[in-house]
C-alpha distance (Angstrom), angle and dihedral (degrees) to the residues before:
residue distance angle dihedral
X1 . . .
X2 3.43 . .
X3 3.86 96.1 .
X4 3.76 90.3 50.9
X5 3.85 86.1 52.0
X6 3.57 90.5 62.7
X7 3.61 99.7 47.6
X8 4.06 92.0 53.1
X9 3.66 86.5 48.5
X10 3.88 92.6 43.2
X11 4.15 86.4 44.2
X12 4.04 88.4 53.9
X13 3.64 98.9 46.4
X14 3.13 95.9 44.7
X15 4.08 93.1 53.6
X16 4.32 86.7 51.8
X17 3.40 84.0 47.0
X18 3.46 97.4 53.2
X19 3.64 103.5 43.6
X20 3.85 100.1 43.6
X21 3.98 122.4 48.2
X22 4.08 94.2 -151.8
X23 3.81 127.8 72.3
X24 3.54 118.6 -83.6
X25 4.12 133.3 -134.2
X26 3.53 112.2 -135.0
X27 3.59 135.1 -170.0
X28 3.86 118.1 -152.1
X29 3.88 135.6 166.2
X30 4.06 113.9 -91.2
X31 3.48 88.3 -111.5
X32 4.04 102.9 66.7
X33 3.74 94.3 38.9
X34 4.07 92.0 104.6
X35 3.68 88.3 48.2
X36 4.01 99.3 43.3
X37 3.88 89.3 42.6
X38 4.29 84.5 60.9
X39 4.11 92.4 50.3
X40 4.24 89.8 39.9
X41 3.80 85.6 56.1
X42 3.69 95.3 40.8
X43 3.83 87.8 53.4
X44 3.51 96.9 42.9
X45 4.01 92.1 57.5
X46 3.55 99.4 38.9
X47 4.23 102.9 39.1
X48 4.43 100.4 14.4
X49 3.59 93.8 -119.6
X50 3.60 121.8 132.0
X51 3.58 132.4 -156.1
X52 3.99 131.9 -162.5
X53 3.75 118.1 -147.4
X54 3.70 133.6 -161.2
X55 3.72 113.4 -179.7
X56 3.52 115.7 -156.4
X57 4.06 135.4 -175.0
X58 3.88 107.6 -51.2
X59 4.38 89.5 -135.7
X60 3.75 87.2 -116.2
């Protein structure tokens, strides 16, 4: 579940990424902040672009 998490997440950025050239804000659920953080960096080394989280309650 967890790896499948990632690879949405990974799938998504990557398509933000992709389409604009600046950093992006983006607004997850408290509970895949740890995971999201991992991909951001991951992007950030490999492509430059940034991206600012703020994790919020999940609704559960």
């Amino acid at each position: 579940m967890r790896l499948a998490r990632l690879i949405l997440i990974n799938a998504a950025l990557r398509l933000v990424v992709t389409v604009q050239a600046a950093d992006i804000n983006v607004a997850l659920a408290a509970n895949l902040t740890a995971p999201t953080k991992e991909i951001a960096s991951t992007v950030k080394r490999t492509a430059g672009h940034g991206a600012a989280m703020r994790a919020g309650a999940n609704g559960q």
